[in-house]
N, C-alpha and C positions, 0 to 999 in steps of 0.2 A: 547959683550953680545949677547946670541941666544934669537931672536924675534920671532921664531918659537911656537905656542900656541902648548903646551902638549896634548890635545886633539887631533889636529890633529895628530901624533906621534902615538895613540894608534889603535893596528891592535886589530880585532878578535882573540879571543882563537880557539886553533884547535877543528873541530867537535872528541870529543871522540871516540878510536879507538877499534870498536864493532868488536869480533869474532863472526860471526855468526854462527859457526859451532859449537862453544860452548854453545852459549844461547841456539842454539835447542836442546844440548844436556843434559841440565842443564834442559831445558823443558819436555824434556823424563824422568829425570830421576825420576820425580814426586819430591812430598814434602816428607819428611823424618823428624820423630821426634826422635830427642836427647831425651832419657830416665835417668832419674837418680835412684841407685836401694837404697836402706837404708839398715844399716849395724849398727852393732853393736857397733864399732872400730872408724870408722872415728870420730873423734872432728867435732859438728857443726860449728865452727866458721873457721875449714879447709873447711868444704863443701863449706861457703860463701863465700872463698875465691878464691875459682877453679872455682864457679860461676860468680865471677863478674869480676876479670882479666884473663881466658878464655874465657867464655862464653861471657862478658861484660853486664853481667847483675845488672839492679841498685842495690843497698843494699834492698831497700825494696821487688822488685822479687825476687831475691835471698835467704830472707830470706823465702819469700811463699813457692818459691819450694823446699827449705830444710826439711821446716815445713811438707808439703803435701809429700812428700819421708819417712820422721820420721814417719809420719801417717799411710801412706797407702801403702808403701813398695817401691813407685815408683812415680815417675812427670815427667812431662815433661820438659824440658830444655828449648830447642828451637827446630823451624822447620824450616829445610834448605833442599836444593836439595839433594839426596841422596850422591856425593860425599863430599861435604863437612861437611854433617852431622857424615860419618864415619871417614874424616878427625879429625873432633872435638872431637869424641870419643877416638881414636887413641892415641892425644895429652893428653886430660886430664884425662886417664887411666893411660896413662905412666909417668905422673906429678905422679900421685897420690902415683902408686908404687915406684919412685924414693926418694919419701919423707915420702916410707915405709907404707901407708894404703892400705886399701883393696877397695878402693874409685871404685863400678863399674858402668860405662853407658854404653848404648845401643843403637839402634835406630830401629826403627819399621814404614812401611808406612804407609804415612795418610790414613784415612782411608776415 
């Protein structure tokens, strides 16, 4: 039998392995808002869906910003660095056409 205490056994996790040439560049590229436009076509409950398994946004945002899009022609998504804000447009524009809607986002610098 090992009389060894588990405790002793346990090492530090590794410190996190930071690109710094990334963060500065993720710093440059400012904030970036995902835009969502409203449309005639798309089903609300596709909207809510592309919102909360792309975006991962809860059900109740998701339903805001569907609502405030229905409204007022446009909301805001989310705000990320700019490439990965055009990443996320990218994706779920091309979600949207693959399952046949005219589903379109945008993105525009903060301001």
């Amino acid at each position: 039998m090992n009389s060894t205490d588990p405790q002793s056994q346990q090492t530090e996790a590794p410190a996190p392995d930071f690109d710094l040439e990334e963060i500065e560049e993720i710093h440059l590229e400012g904030r970036w808002y995902v835009i969502i436009h409203n449309d005639d076509v798309t089903p609300f409950e596709y909207v809510i869906r592309i919102l909360t398994n792309l975006f991962l946004l809860s059900d109740e945002i998701a339903d805001h910003v569907a609502h405030t899009a229905h409204t007022e022609g446009k909301a805001v998504v989310v705000v990320r660095p700019r490439s990965e804000a055009e990443r996320l447009v990218k994706v779920a524009t091309a979600r949207a056409r693959l399952d046949g809607y005219p589903l379109t986002f945008s993105t525009e610098p903060e301001a």
